[in-house]
C-alpha positions as CSV (number, residue, x, y, z in Angstrom):
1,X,-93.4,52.8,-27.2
2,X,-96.5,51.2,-29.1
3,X,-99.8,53.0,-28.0
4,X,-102.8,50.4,-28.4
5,X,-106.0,51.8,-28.6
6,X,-109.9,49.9,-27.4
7,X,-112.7,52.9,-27.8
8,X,-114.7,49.7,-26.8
9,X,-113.2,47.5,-24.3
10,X,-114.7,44.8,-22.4
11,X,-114.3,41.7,-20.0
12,X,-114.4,38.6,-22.7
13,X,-115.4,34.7,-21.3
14,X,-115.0,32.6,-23.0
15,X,-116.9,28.9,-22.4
16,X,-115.7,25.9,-24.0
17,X,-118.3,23.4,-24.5
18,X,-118.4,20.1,-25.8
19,X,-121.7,20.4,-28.0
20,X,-123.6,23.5,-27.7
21,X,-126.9,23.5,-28.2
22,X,-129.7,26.1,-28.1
23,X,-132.7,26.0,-25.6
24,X,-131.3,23.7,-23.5
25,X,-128.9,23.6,-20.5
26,X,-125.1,23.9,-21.5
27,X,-122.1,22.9,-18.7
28,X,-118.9,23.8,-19.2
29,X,-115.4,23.1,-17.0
30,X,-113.5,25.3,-18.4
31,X,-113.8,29.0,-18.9
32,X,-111.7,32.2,-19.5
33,X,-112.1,35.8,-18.5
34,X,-109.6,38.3,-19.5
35,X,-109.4,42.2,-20.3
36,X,-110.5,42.2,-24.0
37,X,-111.7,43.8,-26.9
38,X,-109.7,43.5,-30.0
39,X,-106.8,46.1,-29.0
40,X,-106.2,44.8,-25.6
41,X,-105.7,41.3,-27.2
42,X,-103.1,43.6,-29.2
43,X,-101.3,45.1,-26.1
44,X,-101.3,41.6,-24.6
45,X,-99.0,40.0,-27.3
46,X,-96.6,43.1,-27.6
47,X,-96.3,42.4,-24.1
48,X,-95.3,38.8,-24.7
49,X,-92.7,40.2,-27.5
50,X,-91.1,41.7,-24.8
51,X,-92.2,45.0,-26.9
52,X,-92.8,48.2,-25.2
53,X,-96.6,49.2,-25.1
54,X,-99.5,51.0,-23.6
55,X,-103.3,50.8,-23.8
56,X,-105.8,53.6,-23.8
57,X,-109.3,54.1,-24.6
58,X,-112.3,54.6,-22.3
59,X,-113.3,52.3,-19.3
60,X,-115.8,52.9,-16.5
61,X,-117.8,51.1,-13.7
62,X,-117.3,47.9,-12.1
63,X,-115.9,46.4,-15.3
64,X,-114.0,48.8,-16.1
65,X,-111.8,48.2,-12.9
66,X,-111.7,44.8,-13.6
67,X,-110.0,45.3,-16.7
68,X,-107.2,47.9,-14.8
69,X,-106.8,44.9,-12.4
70,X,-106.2,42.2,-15.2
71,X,-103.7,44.7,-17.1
72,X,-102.1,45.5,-13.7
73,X,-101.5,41.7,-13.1
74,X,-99.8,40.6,-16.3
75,X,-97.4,44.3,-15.8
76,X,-99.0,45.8,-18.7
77,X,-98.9,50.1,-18.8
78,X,-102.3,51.3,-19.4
79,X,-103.5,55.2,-19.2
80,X,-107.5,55.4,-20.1
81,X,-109.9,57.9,-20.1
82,X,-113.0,57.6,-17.4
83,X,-116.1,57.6,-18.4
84,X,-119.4,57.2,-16.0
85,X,-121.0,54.1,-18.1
86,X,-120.4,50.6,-17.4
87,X,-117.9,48.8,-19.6
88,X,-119.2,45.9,-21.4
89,X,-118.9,42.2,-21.4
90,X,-118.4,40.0,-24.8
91,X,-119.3,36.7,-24.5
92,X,-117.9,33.7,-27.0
93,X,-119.1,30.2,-26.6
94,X,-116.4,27.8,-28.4
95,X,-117.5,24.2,-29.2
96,X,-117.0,21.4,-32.2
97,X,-114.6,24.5,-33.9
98,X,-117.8,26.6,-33.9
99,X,-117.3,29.8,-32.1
100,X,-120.5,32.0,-31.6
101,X,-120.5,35.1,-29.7
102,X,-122.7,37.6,-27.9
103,X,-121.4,41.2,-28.0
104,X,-123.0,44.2,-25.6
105,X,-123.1,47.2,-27.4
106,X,-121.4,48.9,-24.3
107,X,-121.7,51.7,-23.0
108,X,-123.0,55.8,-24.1
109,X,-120.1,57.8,-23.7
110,X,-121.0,62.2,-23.7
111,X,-119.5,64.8,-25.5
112,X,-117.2,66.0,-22.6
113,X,-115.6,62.6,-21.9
114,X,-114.9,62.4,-26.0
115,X,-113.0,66.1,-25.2
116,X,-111.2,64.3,-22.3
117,X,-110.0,61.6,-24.5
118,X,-109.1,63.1,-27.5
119,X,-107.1,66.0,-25.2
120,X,-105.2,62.7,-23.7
121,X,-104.7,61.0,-26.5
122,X,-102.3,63.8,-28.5
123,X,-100.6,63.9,-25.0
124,X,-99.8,60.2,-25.4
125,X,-98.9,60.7,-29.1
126,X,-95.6,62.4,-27.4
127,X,-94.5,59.4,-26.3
128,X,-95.4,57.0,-28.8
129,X,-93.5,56.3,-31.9
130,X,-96.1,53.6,-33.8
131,X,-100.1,53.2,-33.0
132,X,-102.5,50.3,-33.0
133,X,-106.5,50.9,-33.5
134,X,-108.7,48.0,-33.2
135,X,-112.2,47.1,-33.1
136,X,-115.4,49.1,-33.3
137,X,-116.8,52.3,-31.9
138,X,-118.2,53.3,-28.7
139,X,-122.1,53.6,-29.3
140,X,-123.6,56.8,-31.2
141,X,-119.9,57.6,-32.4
142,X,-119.7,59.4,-35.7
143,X,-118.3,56.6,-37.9
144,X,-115.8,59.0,-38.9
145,X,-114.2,59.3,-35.3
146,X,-111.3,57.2,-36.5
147,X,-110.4,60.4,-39.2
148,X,-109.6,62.5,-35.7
149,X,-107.1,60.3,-34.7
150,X,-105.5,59.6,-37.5
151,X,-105.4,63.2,-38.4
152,X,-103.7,63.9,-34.6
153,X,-101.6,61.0,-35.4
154,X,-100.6,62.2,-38.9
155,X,-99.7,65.6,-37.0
156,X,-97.2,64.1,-34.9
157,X,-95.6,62.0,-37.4
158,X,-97.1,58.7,-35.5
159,X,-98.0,55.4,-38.0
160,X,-101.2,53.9,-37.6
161,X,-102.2,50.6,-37.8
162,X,-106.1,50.3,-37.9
163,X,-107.8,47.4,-37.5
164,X,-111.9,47.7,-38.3
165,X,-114.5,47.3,-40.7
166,X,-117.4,48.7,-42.3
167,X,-118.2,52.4,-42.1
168,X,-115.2,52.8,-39.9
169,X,-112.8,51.7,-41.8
170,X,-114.7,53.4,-45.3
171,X,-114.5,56.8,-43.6
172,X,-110.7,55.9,-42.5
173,X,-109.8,55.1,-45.9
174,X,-112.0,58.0,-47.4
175,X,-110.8,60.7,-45.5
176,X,-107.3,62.8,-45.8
177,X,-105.2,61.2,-42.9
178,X,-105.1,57.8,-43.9
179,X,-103.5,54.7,-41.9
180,X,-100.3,53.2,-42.5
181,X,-101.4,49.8,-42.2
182,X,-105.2,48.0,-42.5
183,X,-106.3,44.3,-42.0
184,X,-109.6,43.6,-43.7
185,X,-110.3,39.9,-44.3
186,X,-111.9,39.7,-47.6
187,X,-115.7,39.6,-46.6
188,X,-114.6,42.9,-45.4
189,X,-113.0,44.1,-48.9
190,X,-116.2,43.2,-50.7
191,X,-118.0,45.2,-48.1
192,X,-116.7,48.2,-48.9
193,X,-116.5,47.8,-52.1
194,X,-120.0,46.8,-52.5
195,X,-119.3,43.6,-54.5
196,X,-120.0,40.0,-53.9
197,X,-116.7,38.7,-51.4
198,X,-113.8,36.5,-53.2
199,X,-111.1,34.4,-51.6
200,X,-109.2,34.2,-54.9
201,X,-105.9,36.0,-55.2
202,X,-106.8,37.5,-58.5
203,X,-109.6,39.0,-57.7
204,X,-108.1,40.5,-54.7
205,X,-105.6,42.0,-56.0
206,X,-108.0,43.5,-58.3
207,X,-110.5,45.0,-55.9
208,X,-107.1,46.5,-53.7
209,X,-106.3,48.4,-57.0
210,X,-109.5,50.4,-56.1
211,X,-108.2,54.2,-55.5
212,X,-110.3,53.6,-52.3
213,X,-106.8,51.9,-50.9
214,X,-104.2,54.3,-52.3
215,X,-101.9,56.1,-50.0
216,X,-102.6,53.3,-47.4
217,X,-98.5,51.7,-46.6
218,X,-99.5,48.0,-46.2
219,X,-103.1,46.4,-47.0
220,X,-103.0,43.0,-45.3
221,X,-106.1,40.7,-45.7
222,X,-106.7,37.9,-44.0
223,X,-107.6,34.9,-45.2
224,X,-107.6,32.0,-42.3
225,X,-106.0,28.6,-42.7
226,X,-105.5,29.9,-46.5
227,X,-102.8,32.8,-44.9
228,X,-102.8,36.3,-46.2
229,X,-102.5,38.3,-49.6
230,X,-100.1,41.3,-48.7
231,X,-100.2,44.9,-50.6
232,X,-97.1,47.5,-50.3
233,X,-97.3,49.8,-53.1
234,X,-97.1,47.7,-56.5
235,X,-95.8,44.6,-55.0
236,X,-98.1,41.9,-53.7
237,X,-97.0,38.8,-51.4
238,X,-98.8,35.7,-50.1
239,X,-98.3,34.5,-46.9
240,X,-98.9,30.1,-46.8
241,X,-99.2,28.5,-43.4
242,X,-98.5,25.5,-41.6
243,X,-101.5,23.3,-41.0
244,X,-102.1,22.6,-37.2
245,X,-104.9,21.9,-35.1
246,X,-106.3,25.1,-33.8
247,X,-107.9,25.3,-29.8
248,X,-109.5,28.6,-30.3
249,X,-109.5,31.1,-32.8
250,X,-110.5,33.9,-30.8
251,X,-108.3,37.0,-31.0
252,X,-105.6,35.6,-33.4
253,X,-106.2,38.4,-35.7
254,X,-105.6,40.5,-33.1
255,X,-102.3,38.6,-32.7
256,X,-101.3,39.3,-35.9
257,X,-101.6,43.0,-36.0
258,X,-99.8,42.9,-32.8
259,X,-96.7,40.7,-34.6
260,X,-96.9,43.2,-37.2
261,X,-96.7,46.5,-35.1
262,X,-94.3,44.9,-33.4
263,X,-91.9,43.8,-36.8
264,X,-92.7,47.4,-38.3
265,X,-90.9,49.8,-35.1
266,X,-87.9,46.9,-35.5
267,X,-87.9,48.0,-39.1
268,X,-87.8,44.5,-40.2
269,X,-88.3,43.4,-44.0
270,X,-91.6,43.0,-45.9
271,X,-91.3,39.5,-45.7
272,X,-90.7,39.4,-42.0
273,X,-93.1,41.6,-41.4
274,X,-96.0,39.5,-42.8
275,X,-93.8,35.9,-41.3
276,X,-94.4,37.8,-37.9
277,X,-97.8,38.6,-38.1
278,X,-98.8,35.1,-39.3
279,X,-96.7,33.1,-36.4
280,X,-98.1,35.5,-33.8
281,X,-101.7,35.2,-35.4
282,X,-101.3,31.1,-35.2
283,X,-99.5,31.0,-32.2
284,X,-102.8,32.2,-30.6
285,X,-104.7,29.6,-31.9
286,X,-103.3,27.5,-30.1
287,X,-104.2,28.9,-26.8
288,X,-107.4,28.8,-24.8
289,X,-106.9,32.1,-23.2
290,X,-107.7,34.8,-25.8
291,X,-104.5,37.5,-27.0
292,X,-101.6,35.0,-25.4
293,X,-98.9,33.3,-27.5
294,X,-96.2,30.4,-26.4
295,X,-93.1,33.2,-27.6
296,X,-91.0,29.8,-27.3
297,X,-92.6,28.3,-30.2
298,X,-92.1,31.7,-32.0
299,X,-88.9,31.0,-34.1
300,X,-90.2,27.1,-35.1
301,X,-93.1,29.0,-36.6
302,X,-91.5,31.6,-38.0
303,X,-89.5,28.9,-39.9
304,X,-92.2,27.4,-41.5
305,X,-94.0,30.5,-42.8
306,X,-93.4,30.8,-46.9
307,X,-93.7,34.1,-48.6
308,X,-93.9,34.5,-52.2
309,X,-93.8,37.4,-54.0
310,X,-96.4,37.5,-56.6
């Protein structure tokens, strides 16, 4: 079982407009609305894989039963924590391959709730053999919440594959439990490394020999249409893509982490491990509805992925 967890979910919608344009009236025909935030885009595609998973996290209100009902349609196991705050909505507006978004903060969540999650959580760490944790913190969180759950994690011998930025992923790489796998893009790299961002392999490879990295398994950073620059101990590999027309990039990073989750408990090679997350990641793309993936183009993609060891 893979445990995905969303400390911040949401309802996303998504509108697709044909040219957006500020202070005036935009119409749109076609618009999405599914469970979201970045871990429940996750759990989605493991569900696709035919992979066995379950979401947790917090949800409350009227939203948050909205995103029980979508989980319960598509079959998906979910356990999460109640909490008396709304859950939030995330908005994206897609149009001319510009995608901007508007993001609630979501919602305050007390003390006694955190106790009520982190008290679940090592319960579901008994039945969970490999963890995903994905986007950003519940508001007013410590930013090194993410330590606790690695350490419980750690505890029970359970891999993690985190997926943030900024000070929760510094405090995640900082502290003594660290994650198996991360998946910064490089904007993100140069963020915590306080330096000006780089896309060129070189220099990558030179800011992930920072001891800020060491101990983590696999350092994955993302890098687009350009593919990804892979770390496993000493070795480095570079993921090139196919070129295709994307519909919508929303939540294909998401896909990725979940091909890669998914290719690690199979205990497949390095290279199919980084082949799986890229085909999963573009596979997305080419999807209006955010976190879903065509598995029967899988293996055609799969096929066109080149790894080189560098």
């Amino acid at each position: 079982m893979i445990l995905t967890v969303t400390l911040n979910p949401s309802i996303d919608i998504s509108y697709f407009v044909d040219t957006f344009q500020l202070d005036a009236v935009n119409r749109t025909e076609l618009v999405t609305k599914t469970a979201g935030g970045k871990g429940l885009n996750v759990t989605r595609v493991l569900q696709q894989l035919n992979v066995s998973v379950k979401a947790t996290g917090f949800l409350g209100g009227y939203t948050g039963e909205r995103v029980k009902e979508g989980l319960n349609q598509m079959g998906i196991q979910h356990s999460f924590s109640p909490i008396k705050e709304e859950t939030r909505n995330c908005i994206a507006i897609l149009s001319e391959n510009r995608q901007t978004e508007i993001l609630e903060a979501g919602p305050k969540i007390t003390e006694k709730e955190i106790a009520a999650f982190l008290e679940h959580f090592h319960s579901l760490l008994k039945t969970s053999d490999l963890i995903t944790i994905s986007g950003s913190l519940p508001k007013d969180f410590p930013a090194d919440f993410y330590q606790i759950l690695l350490e419980q994690a750690t505890l029970e011998k359970c891999p993690v594959l985190l997926d943030t930025s900024g000070k929760s992923l510094y405090h995640a790489l900082s502290g003594k439990f660290k994650p198996y796998l991360i998946k910064p893009n490089h904007h993100e790299i140069a963020e915590l490394l306080n330096k000006k961002a780089s896309k060129t392999i070189d220099s990558l490879i030179t800011d992930l020999k920072n001891p800020l990295f060491d101990e983590v398994e696999y350092i994955v950073v993302t890098l687009g249409a350009d593919g990804a620059l892979l770390k496993h101990g000493t070795s480095y590999y570079r993921a090139r893509l196919p070129k295709i027309t994307p519909i919508s990039p929303v939540g294909s990073g998401d896909a990725s982490l979940a091909g890669m989750a998914a290719a690690i408990q199979q205990k497949k090679t390095i290279t199919d491990i980084l082949k799986t997350g890229m085909t999963t990641g573009i596979l997305n793309t080419l999807e209006t509805q955010t976190g879903t993936i065509n598995v029967k183009n899988f293996d055609s993609f799969f096929d066109q992925m080149i790894i080189d060891q560098i």
